[in-house]
N, C-alpha and C positions, 0 to 999 in steps of 0.2 A: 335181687338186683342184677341186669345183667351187663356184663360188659363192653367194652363199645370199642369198636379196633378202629383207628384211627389210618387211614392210607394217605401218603403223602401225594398230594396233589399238583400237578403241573403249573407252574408259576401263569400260564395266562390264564389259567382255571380261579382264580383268586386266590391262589397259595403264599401272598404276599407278606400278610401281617402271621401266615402260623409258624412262624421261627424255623422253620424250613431251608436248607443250605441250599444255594442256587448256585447249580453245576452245570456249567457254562464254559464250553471252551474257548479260552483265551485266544486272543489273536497273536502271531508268529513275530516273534520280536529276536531283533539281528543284535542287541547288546553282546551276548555272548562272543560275537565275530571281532567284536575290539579288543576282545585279550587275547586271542588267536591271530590276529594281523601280525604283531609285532615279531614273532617268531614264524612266521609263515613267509613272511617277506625276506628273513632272513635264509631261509630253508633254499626259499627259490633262487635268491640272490649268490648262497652260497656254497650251494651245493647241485640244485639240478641246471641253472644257466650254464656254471664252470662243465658239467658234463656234457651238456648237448654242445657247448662250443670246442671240448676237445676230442668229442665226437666228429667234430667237423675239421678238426686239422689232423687229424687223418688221413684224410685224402688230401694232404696238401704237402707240397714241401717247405712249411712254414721253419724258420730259424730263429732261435735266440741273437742269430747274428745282424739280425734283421734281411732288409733287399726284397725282392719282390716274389711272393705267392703265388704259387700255381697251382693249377687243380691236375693233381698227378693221378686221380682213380683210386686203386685197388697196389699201389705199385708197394707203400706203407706194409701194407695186410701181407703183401705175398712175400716181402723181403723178411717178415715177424715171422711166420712159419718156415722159413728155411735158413733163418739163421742159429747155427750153431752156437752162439753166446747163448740164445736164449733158453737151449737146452741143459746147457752146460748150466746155468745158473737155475733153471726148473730143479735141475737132481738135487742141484744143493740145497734146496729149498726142500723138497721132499724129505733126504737126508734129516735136516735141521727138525722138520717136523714130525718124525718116526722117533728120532732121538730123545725130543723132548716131549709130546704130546703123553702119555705114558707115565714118564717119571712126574709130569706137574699134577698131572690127576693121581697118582697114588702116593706120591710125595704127601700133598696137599689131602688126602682121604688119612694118612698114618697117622699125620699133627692134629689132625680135627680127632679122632680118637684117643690120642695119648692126652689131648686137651680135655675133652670131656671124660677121662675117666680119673681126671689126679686134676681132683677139685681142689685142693689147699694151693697148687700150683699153678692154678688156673690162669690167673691177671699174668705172671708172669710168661708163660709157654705165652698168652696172647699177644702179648708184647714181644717178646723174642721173634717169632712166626713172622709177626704181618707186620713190621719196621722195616725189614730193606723193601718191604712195598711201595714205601712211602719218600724213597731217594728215587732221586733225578735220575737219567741212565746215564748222563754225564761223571756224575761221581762214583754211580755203579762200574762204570767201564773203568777210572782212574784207578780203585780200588784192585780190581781184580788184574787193570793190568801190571800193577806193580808187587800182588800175590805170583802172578806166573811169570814175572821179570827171570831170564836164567842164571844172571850173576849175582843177584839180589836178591832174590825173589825167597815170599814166606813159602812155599811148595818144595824150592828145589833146596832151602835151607832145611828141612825136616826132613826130606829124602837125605843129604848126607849126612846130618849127626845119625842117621839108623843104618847108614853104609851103603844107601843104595845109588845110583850114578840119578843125577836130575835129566827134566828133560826141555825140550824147549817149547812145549805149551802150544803158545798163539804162532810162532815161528817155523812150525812144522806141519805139513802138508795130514799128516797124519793123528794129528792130535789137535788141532787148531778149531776143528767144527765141536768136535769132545767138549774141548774149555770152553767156548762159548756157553757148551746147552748147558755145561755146569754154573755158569755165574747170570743165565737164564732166570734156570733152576734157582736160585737161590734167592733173585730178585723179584723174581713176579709168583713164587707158589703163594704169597701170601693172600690175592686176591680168592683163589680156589680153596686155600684152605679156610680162610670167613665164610665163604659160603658151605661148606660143606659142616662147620661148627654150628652155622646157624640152621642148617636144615637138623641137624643132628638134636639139635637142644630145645626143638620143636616137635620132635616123638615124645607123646604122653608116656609119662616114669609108670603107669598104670601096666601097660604092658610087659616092661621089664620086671615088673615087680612080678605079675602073674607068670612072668615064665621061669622068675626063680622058684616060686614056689612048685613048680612042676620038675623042678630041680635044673634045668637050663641052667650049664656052665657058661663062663664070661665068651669065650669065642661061637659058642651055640647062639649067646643073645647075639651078638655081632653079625653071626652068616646067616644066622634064621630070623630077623628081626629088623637090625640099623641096616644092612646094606640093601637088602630089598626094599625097604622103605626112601632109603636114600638114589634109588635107580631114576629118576625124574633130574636130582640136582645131576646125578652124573653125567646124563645126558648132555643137558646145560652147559655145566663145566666141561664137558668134552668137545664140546661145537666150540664155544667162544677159544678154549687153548688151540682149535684148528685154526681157525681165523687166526688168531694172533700170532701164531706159527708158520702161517703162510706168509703172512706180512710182516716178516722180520724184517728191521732194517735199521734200529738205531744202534745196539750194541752191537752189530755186526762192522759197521760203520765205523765205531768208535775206535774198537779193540782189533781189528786186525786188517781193517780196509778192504775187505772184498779177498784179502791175502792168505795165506800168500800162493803165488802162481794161483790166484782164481779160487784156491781151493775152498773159500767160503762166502764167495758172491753169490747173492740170493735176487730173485727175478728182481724186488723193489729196488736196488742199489744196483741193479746192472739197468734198470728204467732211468734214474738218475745218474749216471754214469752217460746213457746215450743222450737224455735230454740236455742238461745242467753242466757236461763236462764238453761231450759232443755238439751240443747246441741242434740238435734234430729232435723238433719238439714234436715233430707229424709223425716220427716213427717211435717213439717214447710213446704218444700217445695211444698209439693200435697197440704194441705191448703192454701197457696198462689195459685196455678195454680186454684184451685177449687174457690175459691173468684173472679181470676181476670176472669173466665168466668160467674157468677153472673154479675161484675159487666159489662163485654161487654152487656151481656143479657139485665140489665135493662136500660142502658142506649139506645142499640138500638130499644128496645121495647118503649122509650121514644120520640126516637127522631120522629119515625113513630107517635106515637100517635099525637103528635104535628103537625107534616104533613098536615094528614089528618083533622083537626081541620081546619090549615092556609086554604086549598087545597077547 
């Protein structure tokens, strides 16, 4: 008997009735573009018009105070690079982010460790860690500023039951940028240390398990293992704490005003400060556009550097 190979034949061939799949490309249908409208309208509406339009007051000497618009050129842009505020509040911005950048990623890398490795403790280290995440920076500020109060204050009260003189925290020139990046610190590590728990708890136990058996100690798995494995989230976690570092402005705001003598104004609150207090919304806005390409710059200049590091 022999047998018989069967080839599937082209539907105008008469391939009709032999139970044959007819694969036929469908015509281009725009349903999917209705559940993309809704947010796309918004995107435009409320993010790239607001920019192309304060793109354009810019060149104006538009006012909060209102009165009549003129088109001033380039006059915005040149007063934003030769003004002195604008540096003085860059440094401190810099400042803010050398300070902190750093301690939120290794902060945030020590908790995601000491959490993955004291597993009975586990639920709770997660709970302790990432709850001041989850306060307003209104009650974060209240909090801390009556932690670093000098006549009241929980800080300056443990400094003298142990004998030592307190200090004045947020009211000194000298210590005021410090206590910030501390109750920073305290408030936002918890976004970076979820993430780095959850990259962490995502390395297959196959591997630890094999490098115990080659006798790999607990800090050998750690430097030969989790943190090279973990060099991707760090990255991540290092850009986004840049950005958020650079745009400091609400607990700064809250807890010491810009204060004192200046000493912790940061470019977003010296932007607001010229717009919203000054009412010069056309040079507020060249300082914004001049910041937010700083800040593309460093962050791209970052994430390459990282690259090539991983690479």
């Amino acid at each position: 008997m022999s047998e018989r190979t069967h080839t599937p034949r082209a539907k105008g061939a008469g391939a009709a009735g032999s139970g044959l799949v007819d694969v036929r490309r469908k015509p281009a249908t725009w349903t999917g573009l209705w559940y993309v409208l809704p947010f796309l309208a918004f995107y435009l509406l409320f993010l790239v018009w607001p920019s192309i339009v304060g793109l354009g007051y810019t060149f104006t000497d538009r006012s909060l105070a209102g009165g009549d618009v003129s088109f001033i050129g380039f006059d915005n842009w040149n007063e934003t690079l030769t003004d002195p505020g604008l540096y003085e509040s860059l440094w401190n911005t810099l400042v803010f982010t050398v300070l902190s950048v750093p301690v939120m990623v290794l902060l945030a890398l020590g908790l995601a460790l000491l959490t993955d490795h004291a597993r009975r403790l586990g639920w709770f280290l997660r709970l302790s860690f990432f709850a001041p995440f989850v306060l307003p920076v209104a009650v974060m500020a209240l909090m801390w500023e009556w932690m670093y109060n000098p006549s009241l204050g929980l800080f300056n009260g443990i400094l003298g039951q142990l004998g030592f003189e307190g200090s004045e925290w947020l009211f000194s020139e000298n210590t005021a940028m410090v206590s910030v990046v501390i109750a920073t610190a305290w408030w936002q590590v918890g976004f970076n240390y979820l993430l780095y728990l959850a990259a962490m708890q995502s390395i297959p136990k196959d591997v630890y398990e094999a490098a115990a058996i080659d006798g790999a100690g607990v800090w050998q798995r750690i430097g030969r293992i989790t943190l090279p494995l973990l060099a991707r989230t760090t990255v991540l976690i290092t850009v986004l704490q840049l950005i958020g570092s650079l745009r400091v402005f609400e607990q700064i705001y809250l807890m010491t005003g810009g204060g004192p003598n200046f000493a912790t104004r940061t470019v977003i609150q010296y932007i607001y400060d010229s717009g919203f207090v000054g009412l010069r919304i056309g040079f507020a806005s060249s300082m914004a556009y001049v910041f937010m390409v700083l800040i593309i710059i460093a962050s791209v200049a970052q994430f390459r550097l990282f690259s090539r590091k991983e690479a």
